[in-house]
C-alpha positions in Angstrom: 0.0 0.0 0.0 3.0 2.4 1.0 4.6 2.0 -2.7 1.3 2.5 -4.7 0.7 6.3 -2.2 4.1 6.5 -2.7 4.0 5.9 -6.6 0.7 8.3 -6.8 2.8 11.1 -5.0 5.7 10.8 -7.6 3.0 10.9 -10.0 1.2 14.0 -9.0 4.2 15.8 -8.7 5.5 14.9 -12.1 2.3 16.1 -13.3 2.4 19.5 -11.3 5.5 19.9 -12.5 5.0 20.0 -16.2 1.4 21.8 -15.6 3.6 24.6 -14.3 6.0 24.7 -16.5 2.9 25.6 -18.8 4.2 24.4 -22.1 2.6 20.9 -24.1 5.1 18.7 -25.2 4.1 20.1 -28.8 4.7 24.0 -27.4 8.2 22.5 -26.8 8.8 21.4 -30.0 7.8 24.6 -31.2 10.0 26.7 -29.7 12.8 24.2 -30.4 12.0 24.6 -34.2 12.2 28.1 -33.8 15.5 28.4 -31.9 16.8 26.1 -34.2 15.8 27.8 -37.5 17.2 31.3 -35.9 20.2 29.4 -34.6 21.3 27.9 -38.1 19.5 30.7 -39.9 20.5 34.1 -39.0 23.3 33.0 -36.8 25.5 30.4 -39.1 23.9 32.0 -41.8 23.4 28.2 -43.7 20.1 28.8 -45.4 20.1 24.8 -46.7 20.3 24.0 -42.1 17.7 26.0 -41.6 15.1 25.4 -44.5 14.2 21.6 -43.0 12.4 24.2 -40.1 10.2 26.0 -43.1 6.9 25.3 -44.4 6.4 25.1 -48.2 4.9 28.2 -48.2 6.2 31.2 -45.5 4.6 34.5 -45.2 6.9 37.3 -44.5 5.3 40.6 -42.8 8.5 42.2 -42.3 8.2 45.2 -45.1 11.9 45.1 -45.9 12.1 40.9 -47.0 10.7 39.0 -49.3 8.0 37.3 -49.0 8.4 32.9 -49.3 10.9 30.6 -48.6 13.0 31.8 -51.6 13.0 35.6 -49.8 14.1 33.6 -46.5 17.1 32.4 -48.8 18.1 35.4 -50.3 17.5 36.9 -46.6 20.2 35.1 -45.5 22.4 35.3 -48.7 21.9 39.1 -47.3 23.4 38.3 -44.2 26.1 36.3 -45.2 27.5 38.5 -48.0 26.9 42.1 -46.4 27.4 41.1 -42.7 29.3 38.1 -42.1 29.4 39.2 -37.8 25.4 39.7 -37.4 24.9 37.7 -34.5 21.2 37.6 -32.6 21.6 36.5 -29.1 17.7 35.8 -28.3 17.1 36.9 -24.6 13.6 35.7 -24.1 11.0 32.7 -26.0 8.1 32.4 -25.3 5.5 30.6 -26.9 2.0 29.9 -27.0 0.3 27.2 -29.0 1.3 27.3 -33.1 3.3 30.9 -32.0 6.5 31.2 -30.8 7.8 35.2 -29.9 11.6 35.8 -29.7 13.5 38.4 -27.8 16.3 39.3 -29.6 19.8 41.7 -29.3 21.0 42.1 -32.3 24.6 43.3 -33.2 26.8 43.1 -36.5 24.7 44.8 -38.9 26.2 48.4 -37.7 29.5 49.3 -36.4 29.2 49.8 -32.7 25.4 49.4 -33.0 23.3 46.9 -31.3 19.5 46.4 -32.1 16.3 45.1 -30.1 13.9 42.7 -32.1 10.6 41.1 -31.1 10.0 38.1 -34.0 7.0 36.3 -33.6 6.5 32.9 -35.6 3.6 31.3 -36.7 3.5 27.8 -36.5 1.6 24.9 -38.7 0.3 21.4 -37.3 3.5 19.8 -38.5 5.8 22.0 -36.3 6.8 24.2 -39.4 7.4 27.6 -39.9 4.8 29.6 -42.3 4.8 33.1 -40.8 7.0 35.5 -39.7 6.5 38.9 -38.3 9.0 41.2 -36.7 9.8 44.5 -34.9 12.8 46.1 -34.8 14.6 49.5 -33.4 18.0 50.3 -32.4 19.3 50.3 -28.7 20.1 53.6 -27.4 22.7 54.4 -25.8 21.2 55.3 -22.7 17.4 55.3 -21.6 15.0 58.1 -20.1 13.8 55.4 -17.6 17.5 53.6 -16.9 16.1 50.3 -17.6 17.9 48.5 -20.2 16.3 47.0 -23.4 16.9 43.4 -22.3 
């Protein structure tokens, strides 16, 4: 009697602890895509690493890229040729259901210039990227409330 109470206990705390972790096992894999796709993406720059993490079709809000998986690739052909030391250090992920929203500093594009970016990702059944939308703006160098940006 002892080990099944016992076993029940272990259970229930197993299960409090993922319920308050908040994610589902598919949220996970979500955000995983996503982290990964940005890692080998925007990071390593390696279009062909990251496009196994894009839907067939990808919908681009951001005014400034082209829209599909073929403006993803030139995106990154961008990045690769005209700033070989971007780097994105995401701060924050969050996610919630098919949507997964990054954090992001930014650095590499400008000389001595960092930015702040909020992606947000949309998500199919299959775990697959199909839609992007972004906000970016520089980081000043010093803030009227003295909070940082991250």
């Amino acid at each position: 009697m002892k080990s099944i109470i016992k076993s029940c206990v272990v259970s229930l705390l197993l299960v409090a602890g993922a319920a308050q972790a908040g994610n589902t096992p598919k949220e996970v894999q979500n955000k995983n895509n996503v982290l990964e796709f940005y890692q080998q993406g925007l990071n390593n720059k390696d279009f062909a690493a990251a496009r196994p993490y894009l839907g067939d079709e990808y919908k681009q809000h951001n005014p400034n890229a082209k829209d599909g998986v073929e403006g993803f690739r030139k995106f990154v052909e961008l990045l690769k040729t005209r700033y070989p030391d971007s780097h994105s250090e995401i701060k924050q992920a969050f996610v919630d259901g098919n949507y997964v929203i990054l954090h992001v500093e930014t650095s590499g594009r400008e000389k001595g210039k960092t930015g702040a970016i909020i992606d947000i990702f949309r998500l199919d059944d299959a775990g697959k990227i199909v839609e992007h939308w972004d906000v970016i703006q520089p980081v000043p160098e010093k803030t009227a409330s003295g909070n940082s940006m991250f």
